[in-house]
C-alpha positions as CSV (number, residue, x, y, z in Angstrom):
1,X,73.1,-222.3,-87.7
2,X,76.1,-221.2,-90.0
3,X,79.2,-220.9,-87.6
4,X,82.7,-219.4,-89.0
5,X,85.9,-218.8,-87.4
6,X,89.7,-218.6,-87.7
7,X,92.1,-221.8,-87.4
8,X,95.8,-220.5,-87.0
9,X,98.1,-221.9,-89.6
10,X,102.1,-221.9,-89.8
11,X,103.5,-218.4,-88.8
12,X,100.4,-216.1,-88.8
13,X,98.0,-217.1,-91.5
14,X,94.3,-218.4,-90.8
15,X,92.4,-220.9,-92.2
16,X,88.5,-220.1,-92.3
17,X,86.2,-222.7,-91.4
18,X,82.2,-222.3,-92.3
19,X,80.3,-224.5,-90.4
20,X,77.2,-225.9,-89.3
21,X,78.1,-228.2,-86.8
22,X,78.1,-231.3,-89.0
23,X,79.7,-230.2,-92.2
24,X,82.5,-227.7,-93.1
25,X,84.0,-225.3,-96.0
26,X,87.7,-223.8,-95.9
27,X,89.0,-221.1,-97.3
28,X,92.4,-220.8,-98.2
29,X,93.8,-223.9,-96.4
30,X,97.5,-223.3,-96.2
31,X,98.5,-226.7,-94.5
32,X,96.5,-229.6,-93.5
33,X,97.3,-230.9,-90.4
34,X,95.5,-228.1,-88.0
35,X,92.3,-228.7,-90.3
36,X,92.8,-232.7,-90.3
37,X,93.0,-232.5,-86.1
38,X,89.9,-230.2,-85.9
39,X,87.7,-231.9,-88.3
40,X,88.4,-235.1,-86.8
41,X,88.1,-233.8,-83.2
42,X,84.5,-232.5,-83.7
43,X,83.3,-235.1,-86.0
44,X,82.8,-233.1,-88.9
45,X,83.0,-233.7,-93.2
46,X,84.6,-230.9,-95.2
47,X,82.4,-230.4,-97.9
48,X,84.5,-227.5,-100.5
49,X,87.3,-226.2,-100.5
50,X,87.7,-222.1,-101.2
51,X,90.5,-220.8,-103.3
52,X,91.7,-217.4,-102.9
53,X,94.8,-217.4,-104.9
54,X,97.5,-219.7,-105.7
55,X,100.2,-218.3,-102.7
56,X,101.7,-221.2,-101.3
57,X,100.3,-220.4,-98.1
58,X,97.4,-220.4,-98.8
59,X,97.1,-223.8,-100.7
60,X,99.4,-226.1,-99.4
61,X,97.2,-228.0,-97.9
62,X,94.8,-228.2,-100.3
63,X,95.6,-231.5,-102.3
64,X,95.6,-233.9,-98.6
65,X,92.2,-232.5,-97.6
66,X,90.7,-232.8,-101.5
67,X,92.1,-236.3,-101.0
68,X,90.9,-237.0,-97.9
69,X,87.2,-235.6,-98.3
70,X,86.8,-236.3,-102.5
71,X,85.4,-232.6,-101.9
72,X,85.7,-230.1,-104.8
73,X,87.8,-227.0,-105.2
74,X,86.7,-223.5,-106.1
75,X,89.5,-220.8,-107.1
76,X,90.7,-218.7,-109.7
77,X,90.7,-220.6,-113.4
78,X,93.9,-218.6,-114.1
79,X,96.0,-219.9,-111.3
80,X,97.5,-223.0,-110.2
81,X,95.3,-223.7,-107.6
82,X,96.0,-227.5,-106.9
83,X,93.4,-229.8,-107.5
84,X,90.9,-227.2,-109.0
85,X,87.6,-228.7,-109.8
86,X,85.1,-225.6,-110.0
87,X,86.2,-222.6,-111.4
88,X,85.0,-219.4,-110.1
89,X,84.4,-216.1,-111.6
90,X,82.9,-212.7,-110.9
91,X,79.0,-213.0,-110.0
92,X,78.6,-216.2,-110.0
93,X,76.8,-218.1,-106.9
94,X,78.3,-221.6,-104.9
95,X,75.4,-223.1,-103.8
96,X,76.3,-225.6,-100.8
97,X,74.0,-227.9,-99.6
98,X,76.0,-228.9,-95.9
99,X,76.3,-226.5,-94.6
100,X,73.5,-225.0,-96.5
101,X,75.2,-221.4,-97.9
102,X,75.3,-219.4,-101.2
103,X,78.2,-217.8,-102.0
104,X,79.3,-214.4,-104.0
105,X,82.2,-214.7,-105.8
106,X,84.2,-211.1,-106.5
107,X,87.1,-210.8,-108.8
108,X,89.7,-208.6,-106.6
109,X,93.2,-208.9,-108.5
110,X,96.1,-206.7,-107.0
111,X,97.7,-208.9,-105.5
112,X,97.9,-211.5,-107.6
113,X,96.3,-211.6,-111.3
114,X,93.4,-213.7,-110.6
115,X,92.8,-213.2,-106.8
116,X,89.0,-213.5,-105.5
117,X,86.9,-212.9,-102.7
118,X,84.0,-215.0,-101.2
119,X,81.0,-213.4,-99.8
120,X,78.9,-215.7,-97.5
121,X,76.9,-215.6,-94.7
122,X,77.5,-211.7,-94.0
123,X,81.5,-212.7,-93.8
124,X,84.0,-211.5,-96.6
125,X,86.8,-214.1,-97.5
126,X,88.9,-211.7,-99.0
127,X,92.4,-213.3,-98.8
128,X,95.5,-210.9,-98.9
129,X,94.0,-208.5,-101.0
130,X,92.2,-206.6,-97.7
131,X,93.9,-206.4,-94.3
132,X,92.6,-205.4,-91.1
133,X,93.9,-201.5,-91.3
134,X,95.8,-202.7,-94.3
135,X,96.3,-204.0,-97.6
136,X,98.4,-206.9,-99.4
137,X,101.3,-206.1,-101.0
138,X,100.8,-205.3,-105.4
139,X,102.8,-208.5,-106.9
140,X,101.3,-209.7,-110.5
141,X,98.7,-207.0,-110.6
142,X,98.8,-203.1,-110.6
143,X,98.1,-200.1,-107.6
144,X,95.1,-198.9,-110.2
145,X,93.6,-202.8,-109.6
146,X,94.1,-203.1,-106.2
147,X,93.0,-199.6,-106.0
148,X,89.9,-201.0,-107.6
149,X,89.4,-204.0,-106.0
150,X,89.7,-202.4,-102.4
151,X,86.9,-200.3,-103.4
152,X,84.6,-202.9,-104.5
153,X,84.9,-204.5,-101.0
154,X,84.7,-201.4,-99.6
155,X,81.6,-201.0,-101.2
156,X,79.6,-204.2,-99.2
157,X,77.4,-203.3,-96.5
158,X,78.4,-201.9,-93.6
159,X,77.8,-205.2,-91.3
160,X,79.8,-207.5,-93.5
161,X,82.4,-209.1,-91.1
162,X,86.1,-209.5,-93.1
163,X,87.7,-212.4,-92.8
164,X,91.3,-212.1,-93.7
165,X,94.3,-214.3,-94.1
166,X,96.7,-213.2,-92.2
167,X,96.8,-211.8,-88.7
168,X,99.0,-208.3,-89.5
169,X,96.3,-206.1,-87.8
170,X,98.6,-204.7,-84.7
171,X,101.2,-203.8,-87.6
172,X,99.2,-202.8,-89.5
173,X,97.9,-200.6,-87.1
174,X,101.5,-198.7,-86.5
175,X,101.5,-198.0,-90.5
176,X,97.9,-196.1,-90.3
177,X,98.7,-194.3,-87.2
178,X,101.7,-192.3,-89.0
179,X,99.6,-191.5,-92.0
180,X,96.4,-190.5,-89.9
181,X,97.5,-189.9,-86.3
182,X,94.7,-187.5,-85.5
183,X,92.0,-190.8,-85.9
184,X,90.2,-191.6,-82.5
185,X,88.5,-194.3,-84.1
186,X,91.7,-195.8,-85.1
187,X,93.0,-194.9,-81.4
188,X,90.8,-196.9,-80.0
189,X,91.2,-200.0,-82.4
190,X,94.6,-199.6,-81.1
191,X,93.9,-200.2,-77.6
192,X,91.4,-202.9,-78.5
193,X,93.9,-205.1,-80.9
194,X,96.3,-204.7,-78.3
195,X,94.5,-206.2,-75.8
196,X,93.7,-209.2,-77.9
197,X,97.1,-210.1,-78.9
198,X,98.7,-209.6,-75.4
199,X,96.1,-212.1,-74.8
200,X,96.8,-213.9,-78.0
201,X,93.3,-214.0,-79.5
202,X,92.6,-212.9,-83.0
203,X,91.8,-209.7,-84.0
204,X,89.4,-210.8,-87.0
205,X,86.8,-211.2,-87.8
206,X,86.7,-207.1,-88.3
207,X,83.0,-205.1,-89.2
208,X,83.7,-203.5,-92.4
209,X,81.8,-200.3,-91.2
210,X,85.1,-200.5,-88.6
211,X,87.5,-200.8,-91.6
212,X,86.5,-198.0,-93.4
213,X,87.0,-195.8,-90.3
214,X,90.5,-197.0,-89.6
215,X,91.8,-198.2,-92.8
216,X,93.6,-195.9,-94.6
217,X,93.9,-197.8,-98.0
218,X,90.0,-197.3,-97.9
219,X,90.0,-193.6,-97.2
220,X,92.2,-192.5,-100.0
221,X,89.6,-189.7,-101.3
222,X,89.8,-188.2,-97.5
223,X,91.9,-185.1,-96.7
224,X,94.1,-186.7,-93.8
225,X,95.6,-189.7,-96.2
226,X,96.0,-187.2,-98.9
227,X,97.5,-184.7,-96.8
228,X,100.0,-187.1,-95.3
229,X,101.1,-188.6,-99.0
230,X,101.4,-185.0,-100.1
231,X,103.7,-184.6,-97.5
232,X,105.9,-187.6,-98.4
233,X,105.9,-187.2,-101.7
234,X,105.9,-183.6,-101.8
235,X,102.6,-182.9,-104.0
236,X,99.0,-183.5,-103.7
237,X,98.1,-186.5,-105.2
238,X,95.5,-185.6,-108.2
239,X,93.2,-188.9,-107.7
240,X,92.4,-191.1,-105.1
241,X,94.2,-193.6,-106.9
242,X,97.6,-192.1,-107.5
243,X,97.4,-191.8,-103.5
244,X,96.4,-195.2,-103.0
245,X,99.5,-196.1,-105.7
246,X,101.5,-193.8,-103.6
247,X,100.6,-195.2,-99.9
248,X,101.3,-198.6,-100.7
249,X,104.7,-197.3,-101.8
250,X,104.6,-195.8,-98.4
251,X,104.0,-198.7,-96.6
252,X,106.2,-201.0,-98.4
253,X,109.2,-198.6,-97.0
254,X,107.7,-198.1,-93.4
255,X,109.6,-198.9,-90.5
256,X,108.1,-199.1,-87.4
């Protein structure tokens, strides 16, 4: 029985653990110690180590628990992913034997040039390239990659759960609500992810068939999005991707 959930790490990251009660796999393991103290408190072996990209907060603890465990290290072969053991590249399958699991790997770059995502277990381990009702910011990459990228995911099937990095859903939230205030579906994820954090519990994992409801960097062909960039920028955007490029924009200015 494959078990995966969120460990909190410094200000609002999360550290994924796949488990199956004996043995463990992190993704994107930003510090150490909260890994170290739940490992040890359950009794469990961390068997791999998942990569996303080389942001330090997402491996700075990945050399201690490599050292710790002698477990390898999956990530991108063009980043500095500390102690990288097993590069990983589009299409090609992980095969775990504790906790027994195949995973997907997906090239998503955007946000940084060599940025993937892990598909296991029907959850998505996609990083900072897709946010709960949001997207990571474009750093190394370009809009028409992430543009790209976010549509491949999109793409998965509707029950995939996605497991980001980063708990930004309730601002994210505000951001999509200007550009599509008419969205009941993204009215009542509202209400929801407010409850949770006033309650501090996490708003992920996330169905993707719920994402591409609410999410406007996933609804960039759909006449609300394109009608609210039209009126910012003053035009219609031509493509879907010269609105995506332009809603990013968008958010990166937003205010709430």
């Amino acid at each position: 029985m494959i078990e995966v959930l969120p460990v909190p790490a410094l200000r609002d990251n999360y550290i994924w653990v796949i488990h199956d009660g004996r043995h463990a796999v992190v993704v994107d393991p930003g510090e150490s110690a909260p890994i170290l103290a739940w490992l040890t408190g359950r009794g469990m072996s961390l068997t791999a180590i998942l990569v996303t990209h080389h942001h330090g907060d997402h491996v700075g603890g990945v050399a201690d628990l490599a050292a710790c465990y002698g477990c390898p290290v999956h990530g991108p072969g063009d980043e500095p992913i500390p102690c990288l053991t097993d590069v990983a590249r589009e299409g090609s399958l992980i095969r775990l034997a504790a906790p027994e699991l195949t995973i997907r790997i997906l090239e998503v770059p955007g946000h940084t040039r060599g940025h993937l995502a892990y598909l296991g277990a029907g959850h998505l381990f996609c990083g900072d390239t897709l946010f709960s009702c949001g997207c990571g910011r474009v750093f190394e990459g370009t809009p028409a990659q992430m543009h790209r990228s976010l549509s491949k995911l999109a793409a998965l099937p509707d029950d995939t759960w996605v497991c980001c990095a980063h708990e930004y859903t309730l601002a994210n939230i505000a951001f999509a609500q200007y550009v599509d205030p008419d969205n009941e579906a993204l009215a009542q994820r509202a209400s929801v992810v407010g409850a949770l954090r006033a309650e501090g519990r996490p708003t992920l994992p996330v169905r993707l068939s719920l994402e591409r409801l609410t999410n406007p960097f996933l609804r960039c062909d759909q006449a609300p999005i394109l009608a609210a960039v039209g009126h910012e920028t003053g035009r219609r955007p031509p493509s879907p991707e010269q609105a995506f490029a332009a809603l990013r924009a968008m958010k990166d200015r937003f205010q709430a």
